[in-house]
N, C-alpha and C positions, 0 to 999 in steps of 0.2 A: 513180816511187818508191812500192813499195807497204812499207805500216808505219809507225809513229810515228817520225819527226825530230826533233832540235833545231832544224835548219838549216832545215827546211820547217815546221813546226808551231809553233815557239817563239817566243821565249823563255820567256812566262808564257800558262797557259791558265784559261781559267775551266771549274769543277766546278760545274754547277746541280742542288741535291741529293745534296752531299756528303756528309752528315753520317753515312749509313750505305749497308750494301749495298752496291750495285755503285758507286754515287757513292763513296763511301771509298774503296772497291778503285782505280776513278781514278784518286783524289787521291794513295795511296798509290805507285803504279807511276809515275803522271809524277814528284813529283818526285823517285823513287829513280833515273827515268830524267834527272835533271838541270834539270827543265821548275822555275819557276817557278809557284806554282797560287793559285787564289783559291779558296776554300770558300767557298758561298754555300746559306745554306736558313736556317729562320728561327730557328731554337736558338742563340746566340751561346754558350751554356756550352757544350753539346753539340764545336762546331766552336772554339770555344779547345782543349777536351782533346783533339780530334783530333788538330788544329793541334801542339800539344805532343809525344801520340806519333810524329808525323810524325817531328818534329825531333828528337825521341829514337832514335828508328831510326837513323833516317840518323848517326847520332854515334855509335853503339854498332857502324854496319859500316864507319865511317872515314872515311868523306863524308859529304858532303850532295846526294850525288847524280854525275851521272858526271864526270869528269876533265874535259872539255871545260867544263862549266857551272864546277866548283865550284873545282879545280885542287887541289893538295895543300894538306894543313896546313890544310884547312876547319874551320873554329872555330865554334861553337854560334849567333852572333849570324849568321853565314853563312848556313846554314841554313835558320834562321828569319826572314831576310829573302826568302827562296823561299816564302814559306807566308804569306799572306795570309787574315784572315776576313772576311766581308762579310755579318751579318746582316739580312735582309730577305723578307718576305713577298712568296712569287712571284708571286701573284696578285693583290697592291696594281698600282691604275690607274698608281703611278707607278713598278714596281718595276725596269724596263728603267733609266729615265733616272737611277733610284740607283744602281744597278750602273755603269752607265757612269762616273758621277762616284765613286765609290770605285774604280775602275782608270783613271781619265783621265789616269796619269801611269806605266802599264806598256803594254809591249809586247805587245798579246794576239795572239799566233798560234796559239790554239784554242777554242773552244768544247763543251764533253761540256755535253748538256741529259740530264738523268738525273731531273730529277723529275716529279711526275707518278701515283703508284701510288695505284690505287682502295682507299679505307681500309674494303669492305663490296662483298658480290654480294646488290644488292637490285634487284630490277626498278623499272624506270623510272618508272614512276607512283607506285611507292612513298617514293620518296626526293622532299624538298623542291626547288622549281626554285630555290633556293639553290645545293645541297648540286649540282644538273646543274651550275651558271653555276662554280660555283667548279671543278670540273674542267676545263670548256671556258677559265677563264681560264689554269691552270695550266698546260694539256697544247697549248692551240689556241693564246691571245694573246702569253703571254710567250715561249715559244720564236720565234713567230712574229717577232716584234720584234728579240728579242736575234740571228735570224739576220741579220735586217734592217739593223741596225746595225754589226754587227762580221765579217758577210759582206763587208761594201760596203768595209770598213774594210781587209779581206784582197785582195781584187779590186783595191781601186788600187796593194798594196806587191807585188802579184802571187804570193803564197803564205798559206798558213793552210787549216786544217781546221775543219770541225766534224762532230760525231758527234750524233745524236738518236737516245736510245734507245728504240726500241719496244717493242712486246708482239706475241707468236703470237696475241692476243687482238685486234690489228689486223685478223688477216686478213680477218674477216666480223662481221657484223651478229651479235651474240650477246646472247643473253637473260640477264637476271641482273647487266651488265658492260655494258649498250647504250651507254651514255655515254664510259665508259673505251674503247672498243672503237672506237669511232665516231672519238674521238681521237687514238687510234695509229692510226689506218688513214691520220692525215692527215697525222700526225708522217713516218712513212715518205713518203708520195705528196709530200710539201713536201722531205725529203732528195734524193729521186729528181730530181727539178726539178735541184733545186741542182746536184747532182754534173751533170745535161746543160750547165748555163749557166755554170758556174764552172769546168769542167775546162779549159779554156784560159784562162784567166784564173791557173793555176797553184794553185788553193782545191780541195780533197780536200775532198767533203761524204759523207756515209754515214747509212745507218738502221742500228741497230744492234740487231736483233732477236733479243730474251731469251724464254724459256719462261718456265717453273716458277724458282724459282731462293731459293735458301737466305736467304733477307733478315730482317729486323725487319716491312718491312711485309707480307710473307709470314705470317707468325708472326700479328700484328695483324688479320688478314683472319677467321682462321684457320681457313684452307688448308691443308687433309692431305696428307699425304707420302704420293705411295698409288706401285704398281708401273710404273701405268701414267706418270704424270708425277711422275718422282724430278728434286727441286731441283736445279739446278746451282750451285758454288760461287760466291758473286760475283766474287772475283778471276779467276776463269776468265773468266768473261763480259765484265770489263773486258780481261781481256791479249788475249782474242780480239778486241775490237774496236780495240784499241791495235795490234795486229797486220794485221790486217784494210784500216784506214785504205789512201786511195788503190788496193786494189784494185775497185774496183766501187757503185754505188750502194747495195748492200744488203745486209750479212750476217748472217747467221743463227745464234747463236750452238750449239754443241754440236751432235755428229754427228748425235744423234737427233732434236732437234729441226729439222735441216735435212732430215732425210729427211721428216719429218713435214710440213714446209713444203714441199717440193717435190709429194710425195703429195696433198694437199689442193688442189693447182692443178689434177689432174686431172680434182676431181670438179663434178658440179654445182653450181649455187647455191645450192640448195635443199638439197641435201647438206649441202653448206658450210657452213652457217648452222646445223643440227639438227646434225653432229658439232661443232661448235664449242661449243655450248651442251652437249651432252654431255657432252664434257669437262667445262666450265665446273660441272656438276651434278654430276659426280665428286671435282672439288677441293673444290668447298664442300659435298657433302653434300648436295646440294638435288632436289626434285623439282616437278615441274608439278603 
């Protein structure tokens, strides 16, 4: 089955890094698509008023989502019993085993790990080995766990998905981004795995590989909108990888930047690494 299910994915999924961007986009399309969701990031105001426009949508187009989940004559407290918030800092030593005990009494048949965005392009030396450690807990530890946990959890009911979203900034060593880069390169290579060892096991694992893309932490970096790499919309980026799901270990989202990712496999390493930072030096403005 390639694409998002209730009956393979569901009933409820967790959003890590819901609160905006392509996390909300998530949050938004599963439960229009019926899914049950948990928003998790660490703003609890933020993700209450999400949480609320959720459930305001869904009332305003007659549901709370599709006929199978919600059935007719869906009423408001319906709805919003689909929409779960669970404020928590990703990178607390104990932020897996809080999650787990705020959903230790739903159904999770997804996981979207969606946080994770470099808040600055500073070279490596520059930035505190703080400010390195809190990315590697973000992008490295807690996904790693949370796969760890509620993969193992899908393998014995023999279905369930997860999605980790990457970066084109995965694909090579890049200056400016070393940290962040370093870490999607492992988010993907840790998907990859999954989708060989779980695809009989009936678990859809996938990297979900985003460019440039129209966000808040886009905005906050701040990253220019130049010709060369024009943002893509976040809900694109989420419905493609909601779509996506169960075809393959790794998608790439938007035509151009899939041409872009297949192009860059051709060249050398040394290439790779100097176009990469090029880029990198065009969005942020930056020079050696």
């Amino acid at each position: 089955m390639v694409g998002i299910a209730l009956e393979q994915h569901g009933p409820w999924a967790i959003v890590a890094g819901a609160s905006e961007g392509i996390g909300e986009a998530f949050a938004r399309q599963l439960h229009d698509a019926g899914f049950g969701v948990v928003l998790v990031s660490r703003r609890k105001d933020t993700l209450d008023a999400l949480a609320a426009s959720i459930v305001a949508s869904a009332m305003s187009s007659g549901s709370s989502g599709s006929a199978a989940a919600s059935g007719p004559g869906t009423t408001p407290n319906a709805a919003a019993e689909r929409c779960r918030v669970v404020a928590l800092d990703l990178t607390a030593h104990d932020a897996v085993e809080q999650l787990v005990a705020a959903t230790a009494d739903l159904d999770v048949g997804l996981v979207v790990y969606n946080a994770g965005a470099d808040t600055m392009a500073v070279r490596f030396h520059d930035r505190t080995i703080d400010e390195v450690m809190h990315l590697l807990s973000l992008n490295v530890v807690t996904p790693t766990r949370l796969c760890h946990h509620f993969g193992r959890l899908m393998r014995g009911r023999g279905r369930g998905g997860i999605i980790l979203v990457g970066s084109m900034a995965g694909l090579a060593g890049t200056g400016w981004v070393a940290t962040y880069a370093a870490t999607k390169a492992f988010d993907q290579i840790l998907a990859e795995g999954l989708w060989r060892e779980l695809r009989r096991d009936g678990v859809d694992a996938m990297a979900l590989v985003a460019g440039a893309t129209a966000t808040p932490a886009h905005d906050r970096m701040g990253a220019r909108i130049t010709a060369e790499y024009p943002p893509m919309d976040p809900a694109a980026v989420a419905r493609e990888g909601l779509a996506a799901i169960g075809s393959g270990p790794v998608w790439v989202a938007g035509a151009a930047n899939r041409a872009v990712f297949d192009a860059l496999h051709t060249v050398s390493r040394v290439d790779l690494i100097e176009q990469m930072t090029a880029g990198t030096q065009l969005l942020f403005d930056l020079s050696d």
